[in-house]
N, C-alpha and C positions, 0 to 999 in steps of 0.2 A: 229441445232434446239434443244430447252429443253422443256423439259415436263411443266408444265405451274408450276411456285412455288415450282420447285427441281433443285437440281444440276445433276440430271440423263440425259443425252444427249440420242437422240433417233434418229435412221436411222444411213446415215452416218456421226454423228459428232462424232461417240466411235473412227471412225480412225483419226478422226483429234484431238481428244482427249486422247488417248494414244500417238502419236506424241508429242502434247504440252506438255507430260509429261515422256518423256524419257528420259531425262536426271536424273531425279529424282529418277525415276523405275532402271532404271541400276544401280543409284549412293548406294539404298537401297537394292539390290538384292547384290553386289558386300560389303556393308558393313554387312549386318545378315550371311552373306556365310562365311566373317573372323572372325567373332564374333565366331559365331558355331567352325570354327576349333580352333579357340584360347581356347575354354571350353574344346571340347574334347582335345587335345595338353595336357591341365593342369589336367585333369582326367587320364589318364595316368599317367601324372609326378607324382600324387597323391593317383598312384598306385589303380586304380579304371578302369573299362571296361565302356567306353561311348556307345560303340554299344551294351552292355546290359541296354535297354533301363530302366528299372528297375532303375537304377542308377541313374536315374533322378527325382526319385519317392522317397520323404521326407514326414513324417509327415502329415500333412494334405491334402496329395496327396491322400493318400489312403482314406480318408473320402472321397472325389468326386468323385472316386473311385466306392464308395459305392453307393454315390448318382446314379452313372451313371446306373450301374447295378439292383441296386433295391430301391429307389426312399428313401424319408425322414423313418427315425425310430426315433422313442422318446419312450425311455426306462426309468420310473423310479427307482432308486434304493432306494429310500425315500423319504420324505417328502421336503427333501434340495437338495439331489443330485440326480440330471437324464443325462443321458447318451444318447449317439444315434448323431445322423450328421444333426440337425435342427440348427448349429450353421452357415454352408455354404450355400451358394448362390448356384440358379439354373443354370444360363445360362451355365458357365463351362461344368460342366458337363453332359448338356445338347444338347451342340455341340459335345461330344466325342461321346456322346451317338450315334445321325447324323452320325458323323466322323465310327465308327465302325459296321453301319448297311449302310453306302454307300460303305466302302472299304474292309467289311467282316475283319479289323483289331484287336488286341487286345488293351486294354484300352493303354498301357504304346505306343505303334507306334501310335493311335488315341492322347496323349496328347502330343507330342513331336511334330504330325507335326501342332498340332491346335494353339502351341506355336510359332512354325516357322513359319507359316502364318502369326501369330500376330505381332509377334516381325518384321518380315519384313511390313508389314501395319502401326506399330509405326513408323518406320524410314522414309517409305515415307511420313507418313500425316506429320510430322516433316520437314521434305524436303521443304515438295509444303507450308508451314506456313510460311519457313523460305527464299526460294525464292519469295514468293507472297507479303509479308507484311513487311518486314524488309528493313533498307536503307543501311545495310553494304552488299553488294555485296558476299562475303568470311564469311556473317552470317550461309547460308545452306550448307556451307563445315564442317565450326567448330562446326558445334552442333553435327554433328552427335560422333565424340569421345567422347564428355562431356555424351551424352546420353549412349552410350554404358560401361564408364566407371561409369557410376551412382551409386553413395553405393547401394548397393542391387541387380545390373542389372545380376546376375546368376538367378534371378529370372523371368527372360524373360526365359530363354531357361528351365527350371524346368516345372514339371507338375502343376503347380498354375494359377490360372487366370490374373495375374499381367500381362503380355500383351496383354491378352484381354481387359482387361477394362481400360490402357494405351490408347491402341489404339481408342477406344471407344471415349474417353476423348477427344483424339486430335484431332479426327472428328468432335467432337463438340464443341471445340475451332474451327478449319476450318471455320465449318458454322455459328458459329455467326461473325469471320470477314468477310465474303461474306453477313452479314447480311439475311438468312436463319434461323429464331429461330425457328420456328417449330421443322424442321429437327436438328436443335441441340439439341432440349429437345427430341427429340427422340434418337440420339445417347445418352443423356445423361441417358433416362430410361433405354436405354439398359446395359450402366457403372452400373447404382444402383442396377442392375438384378446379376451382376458379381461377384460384390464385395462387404461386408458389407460397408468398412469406403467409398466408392465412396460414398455416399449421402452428405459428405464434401464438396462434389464440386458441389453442387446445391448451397452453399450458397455462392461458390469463384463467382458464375455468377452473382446470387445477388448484392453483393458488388460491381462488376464491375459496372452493370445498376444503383446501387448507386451513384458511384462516376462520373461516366455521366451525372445521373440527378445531382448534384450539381456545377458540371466542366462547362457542355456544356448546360446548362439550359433547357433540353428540355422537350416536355410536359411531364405535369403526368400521364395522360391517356397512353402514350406509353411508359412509366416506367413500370404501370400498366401489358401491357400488355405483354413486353417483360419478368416481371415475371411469369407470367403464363404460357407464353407460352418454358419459357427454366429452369428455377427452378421449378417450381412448375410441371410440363408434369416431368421432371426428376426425382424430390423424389416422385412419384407415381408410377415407380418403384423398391421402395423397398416397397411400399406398396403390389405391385404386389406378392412378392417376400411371404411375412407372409401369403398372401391366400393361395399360393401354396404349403407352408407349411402346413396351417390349413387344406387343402384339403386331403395330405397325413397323420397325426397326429392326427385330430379332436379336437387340442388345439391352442388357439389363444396363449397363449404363451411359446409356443413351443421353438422356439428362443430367447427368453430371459431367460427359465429354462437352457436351454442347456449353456448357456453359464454363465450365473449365479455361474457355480461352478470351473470357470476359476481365480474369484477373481477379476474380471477386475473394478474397480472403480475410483473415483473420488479425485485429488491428487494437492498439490501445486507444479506449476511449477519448483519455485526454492527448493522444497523439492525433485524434482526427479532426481534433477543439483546435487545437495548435494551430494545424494545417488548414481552416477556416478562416481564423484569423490575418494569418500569413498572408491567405489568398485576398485578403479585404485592399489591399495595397496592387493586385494584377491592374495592368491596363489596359486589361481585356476585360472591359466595362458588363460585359455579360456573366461570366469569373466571379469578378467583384459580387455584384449583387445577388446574384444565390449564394455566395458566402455569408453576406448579411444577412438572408431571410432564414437561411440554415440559423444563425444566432441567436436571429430575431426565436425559430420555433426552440431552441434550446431554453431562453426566459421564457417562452410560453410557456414549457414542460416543468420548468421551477416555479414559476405562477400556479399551477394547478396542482402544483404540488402544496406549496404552501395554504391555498384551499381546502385540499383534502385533509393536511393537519389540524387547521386551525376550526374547521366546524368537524371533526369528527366523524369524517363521512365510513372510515373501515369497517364501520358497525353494520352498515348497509351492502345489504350484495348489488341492487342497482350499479351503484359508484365503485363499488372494490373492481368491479366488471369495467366500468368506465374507466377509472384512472390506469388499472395495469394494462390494458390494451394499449391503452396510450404509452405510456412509460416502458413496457416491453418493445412495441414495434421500434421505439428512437433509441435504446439501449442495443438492438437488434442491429441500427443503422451505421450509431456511430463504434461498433466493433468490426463492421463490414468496410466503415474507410468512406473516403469522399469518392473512390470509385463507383460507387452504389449509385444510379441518380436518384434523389432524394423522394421529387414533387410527387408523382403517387402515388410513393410507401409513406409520404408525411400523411396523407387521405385517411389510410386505413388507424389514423388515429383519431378520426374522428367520430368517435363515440364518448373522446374526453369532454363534446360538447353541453353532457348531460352536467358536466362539471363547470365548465366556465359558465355556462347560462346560469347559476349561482349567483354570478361575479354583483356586488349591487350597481346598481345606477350607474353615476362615472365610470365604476370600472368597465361596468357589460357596454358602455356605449364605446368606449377606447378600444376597445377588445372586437369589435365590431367594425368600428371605422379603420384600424388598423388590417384586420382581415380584407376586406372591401377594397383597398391600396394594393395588400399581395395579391388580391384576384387579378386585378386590372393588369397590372405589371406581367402575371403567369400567366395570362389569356392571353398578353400579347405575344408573350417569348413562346407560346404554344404554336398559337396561330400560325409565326415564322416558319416555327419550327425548328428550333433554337434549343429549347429544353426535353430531354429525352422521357 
């Protein structure tokens, strides 16, 4: 039995419902378990201590940090430049917060395991998506490598929200293929509570309900209301997100000053392609190589493009979901400019994995061994602390 309009089972169907899902549960508990050793393994070779949990803690780790501990500041320092942590999202740090007044922990054990939770939550909502709705049989084996070799995927196990609001994400893919949008605009507010660029993926769902109503001709009134009830319930919160800054601040644009002196604007695509290029020749050997691997994800982005044409995938909401997430967040990137650091916002496309896991034989294993290369390389310019 379910509760009347959720996916929540109630009495005894949690045992028949962890049953119908253990294969999935074991298959993600046993893949986040190697993932973690393979990080810590490479942190050593990297000459870095992983059980100094610290070590996991980069750059705008310690803003949530801050949030966690003593809530937004917005400092000015003039008329142009203000300073302070109004540029990060609540939820994060929000749940460390939880996490350290239920386990009496310190911030750095409270964000590593709210990471490991997550990251393991990514793998299985990934799992049950890709045994539930997919017709290749061997599609819920091979996503999971593609996911975990994802440009950017050390930033699942790092003190960042990027598996939290992964996981978010995929819950609310989940429930709009069981057809539940409420509940999806509801994980979805929760994604936009996470992360600033999550409110992107209010409008991949959009587009999906678009190309529905013009594919499968269905009414407009439940066009209507499947927007509302899963984009629009979604970008309200990040609405959420500016009150509770205003609340802490007393300035409604609190979040736009702070971030305002990042430089972050508005750029032509093929002028940030350019500018990638360019950089491939710096002899600032650091420079160079995220210029390459930026290139490298631009052929990926045309690789799974070409995929999605050539089998026909826009027929299915699964992959419509999967490719525009992807193609939205790198459209999103390279308009913002090589000022943006890339590694991960390149993450949050990785729900394209439902798509490359497709790729057959040779390709999925190139596409694999290749990822596996940018982990190693990104784990270690992380670890440094080298890439932002």
């Amino acid at each position: 039995m379910k509760l009347p309009g959720t996916l929540l089972p109630c009495g005894n169907s949690v045992v028949s419902l962890l049953h119908a899902n253990k294969r999935n549960m074991e298959y993600a508990a046993l893949a986040v378990c190697v993932f973690y050793l393979l990080v810590f393994f490479l942190y050593y070779s990297f000459g870095y201590t992983p059980f100094l949990l610290k070590n996991f803690c980069r750059w705008d780790s310690f803003l949530y940090q801050s949030i966690a501990e003593s809530g937004y500041e917005f400092i000015p320092v003039n008329e142009v430049i203000y300073n302070g942590n109004c540029g990060w999202f609540p939820l994060y740090p929000f749940l460390i917060f939880l996490f350290r007044t239920i386990f009496h922990a310190g911030y750095y054990f409270s964000a590593f395991l709210l990471s490991f939770l997550c990251s393991y939550g990514l793998l299985f909502m990934q799992l049950k998506i890709a045994s539930e709705f997919s017709d290749d049989k061997a599609h819920a084996v091979k996503i999971v490598p593609v996911s975990l070799t994802f440009v950017g995927s050390i930033y699942l196990a790092a003190a960042f929200p990027m598996s939290l609001c992964l996981f978010l994400l995929h819950a609310a893919i989940y429930c709009v293929l069981k057809e539940k949008y409420v509940l999806s605009g509801s994980f979805l507010f929760a994604a936009c509570t996470a992360y600033s660029t999550a409110f992107l993926f209010c409008g991949v769902f959009g587009i999906c309900f678009f190309i529905e109503l013009i594919q499968k001709k269905i009414h407009f009134r439940t066009f209507l209301l499947r927007i509302l009830e899963v984009p629009v319930l979604g970008f309200s919160g990040w609405g959420l997100v500016q009150f509770i800054i205003f609340c802490f601040t007393g300035n409604m644009q609190a979040f736009f000053l702070t971030q305002k002196k990042y430089g972050h604007g508005i750029h032509s695509p093929l002028k940030t392609l350019s500018s990638l290029i360019g950089e491939l020749k710096s002899e600032d050997i650091v420079l160079s190589q995220q210029s390459f691997f930026s290139l490298l994800f631009f052929i990926l982005v045309v690789f799974t493009t070409c995929v999605v044409i050539r089998k026909h995938l826009l027929g299915k909401r699964l992959y419509v979901l999967s490719y525009f997430s992807m193609l939205i967040v790198y459209l999103f990137l390279l308009i913002m400019g090589t000022g943006v650091s890339p590694w991960r916002q390149y993450l949050l496309c990785n729900s394209g994995a439902f798509i490359l896991a497709l790729a057959p034989g040779k390709r999925y294993s190139v596409l694999v061994l290749c990822g596996g290369y940018v982990f190693i390389i990104l784990t270690k310019l992380f670890a440094a602390g080298i890439i932002v």
